[in-house]
C-alpha positions, -999 to +999 in steps of 0.1 A: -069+092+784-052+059+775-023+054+753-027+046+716-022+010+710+005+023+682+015+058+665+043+069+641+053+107+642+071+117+611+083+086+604+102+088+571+127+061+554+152+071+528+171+045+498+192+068+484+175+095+468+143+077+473+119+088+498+099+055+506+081+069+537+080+110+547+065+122+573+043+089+582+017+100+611-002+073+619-023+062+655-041+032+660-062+033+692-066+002+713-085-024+694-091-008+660-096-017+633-080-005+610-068-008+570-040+007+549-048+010+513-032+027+484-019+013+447+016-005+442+048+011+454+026+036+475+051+020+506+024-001+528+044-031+535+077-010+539+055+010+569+049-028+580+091-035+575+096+001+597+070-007+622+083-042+631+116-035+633+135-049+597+139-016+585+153+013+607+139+045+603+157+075+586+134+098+610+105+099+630+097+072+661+074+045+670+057+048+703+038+015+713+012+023+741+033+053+752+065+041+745+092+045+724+101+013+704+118+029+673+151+010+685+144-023+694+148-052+675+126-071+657+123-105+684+124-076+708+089-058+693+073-094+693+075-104+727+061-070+734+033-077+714+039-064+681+031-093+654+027-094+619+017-116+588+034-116+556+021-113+516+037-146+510+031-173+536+061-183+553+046-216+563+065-250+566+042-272+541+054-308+556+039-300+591+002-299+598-015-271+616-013-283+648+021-289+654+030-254+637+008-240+659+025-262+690+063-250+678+052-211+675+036-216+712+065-233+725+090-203+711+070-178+727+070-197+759+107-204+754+108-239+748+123-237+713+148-261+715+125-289+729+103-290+700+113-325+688+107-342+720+072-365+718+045-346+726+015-356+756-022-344+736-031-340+772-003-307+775-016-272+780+005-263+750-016-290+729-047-273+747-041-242+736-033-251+695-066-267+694-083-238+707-069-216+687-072-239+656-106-242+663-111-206+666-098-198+631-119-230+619-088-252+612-096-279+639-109-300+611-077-301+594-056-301+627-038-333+613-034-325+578+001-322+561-003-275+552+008-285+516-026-306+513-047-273+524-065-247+501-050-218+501-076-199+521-069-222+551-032-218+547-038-180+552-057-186+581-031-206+595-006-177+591-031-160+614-033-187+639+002-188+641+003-147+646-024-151+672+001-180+691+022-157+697-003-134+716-003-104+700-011-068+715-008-054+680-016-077+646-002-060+614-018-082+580-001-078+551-028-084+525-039-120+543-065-122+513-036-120+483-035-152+464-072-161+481-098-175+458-131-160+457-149-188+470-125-188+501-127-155+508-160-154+525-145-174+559-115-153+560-135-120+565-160-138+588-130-150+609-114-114+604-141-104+618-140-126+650-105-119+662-110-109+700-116-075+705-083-069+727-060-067+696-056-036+676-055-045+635-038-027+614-045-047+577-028-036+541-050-054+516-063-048+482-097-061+485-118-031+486-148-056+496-128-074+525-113-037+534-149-018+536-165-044+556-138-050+581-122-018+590-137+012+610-108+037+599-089+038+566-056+055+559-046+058+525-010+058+515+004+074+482+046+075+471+052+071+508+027+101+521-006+095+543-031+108+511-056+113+539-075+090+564-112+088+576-145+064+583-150+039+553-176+063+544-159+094+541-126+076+520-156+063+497-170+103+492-132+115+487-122+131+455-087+125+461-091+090+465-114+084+440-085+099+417-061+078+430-077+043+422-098+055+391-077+085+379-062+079+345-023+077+358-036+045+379-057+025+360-030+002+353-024-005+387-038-037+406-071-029+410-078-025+368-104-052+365-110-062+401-148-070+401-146-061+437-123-038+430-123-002+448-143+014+415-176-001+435-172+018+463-153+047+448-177+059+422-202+066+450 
């Protein structure tokens, strides 16, 4: 039997008094796909913060295909493959796409500090951020300045640059937050086409974008795995449904969300 692509046994994080994470035991398999959900402060993007190395871990490890990560650094967890997108982009909005694209390929091969040198369009570094560009349906904008693009696209840029960097693991911290509706259609269709070989682990609040791209859900409450199945069997849970609908949460994120989590919820 192969080794999980990721898992977390008893992973717990403590501020203070404050139990952000207890007991976290999560496994991804290799190539899953897979979404954490829960409502505000339930501690998904701290799991993110533990996982990729910014937080250390009061207890508990990290195991990345078999081995045990829970020390390493965070450059040191992305050059084994462990890469992650953030709420807020963390773009550099006088560049276009293709040269942020170029600078994050150079890094990972090393060649950080050449970056300002003139470039050759004819470069297997060039080669590369037009094919990627063009698989995440940027190559039309390749030469655009990323202030000029629509939001949408600048998320999708975040992902080309997480993809540059040639990720075993991809950890997406809600890449549809800030997303207008319109725009949200090419995300999950390009969601849907990242290659097979990478194991997804997404945090979003999108129940639409969430049911439709994941094949297992965990759900995460005050910093405890609630309980995790199939789409469908999260859908049929009480507990859940309690959760996202239950008096105590309804004035969470969701409250209003025409494609909120009631739709798929109520049953």
């Amino acid at each position: 039997m192969s080794a999980l692509a990721l898992e977390t046994q008893e992973l717990s994080l403590r501020f203070g008094a404050i139990d952000a994470l207890a007991g976290i035991n999560l496994q991804l398999e290799s190539g899953a796909r897979h979404a954490l959900i829960g409502p505000n402060g339930a501690g998904k993007t701290t799991l993110i913060n533990v996982l990729t190395g910014v937080y250390a871990p009061t207890a508990g490890c990290i195991r990345m295909s078999g081995h045990d990560i829970t020390a390493h650094r965070v450059d040191q967890r992305a050059r084994q493959g462990l890469i992650r997108t953030f709420q807020i982009n963390q773009l550099f909005p006088s560049l276009t796409p293709l040269l942020s694209v170029v600078m994050t390929i150079q890094e990972r091969e090393g060649q950080g500090t050449i970056w300002w040198r003139p470039y050759q369009r004819s470069t297997a570094v060039f080669d590369e951020a037009h094919a990627l560009l063009k698989r995440l349906r940027l190559d039309s904008v390749a030469e655009a300045r990323v202030s000029e693009l629509p939001y949408g696209q600048q998320r999708l840029l975040e992902i080309a640059l997480a993809l540059a960097g040639r990720p075993r693991i991809l950890l997406l911290d809600e890449p549809a937050a800030g997303v207008p509706k319109d725009e949200c259609r090419e995300l999950l269709e390009t969601l849907a086409e990242l290659p097979q070989d990478i194991s997804v682990l997404l945090i979003e609040h999108d129940m639409n974008l969430v049911f439709r791209f994941a094949r297992r859900i965990s759900v995460l409450v005050a910093g405890r795995v609630l309980t995790e199945g199939s789409p469908a069997d999260i859908a049929r849970d009480p507990r859940v449904r309690e959760v996202y609908l239950g008096r105590a949460n309804m004035r969470g994120p969701m409250q209003g969300h025409t494609q909120g989590p009631a739709e798929y919820l109520r049953g």
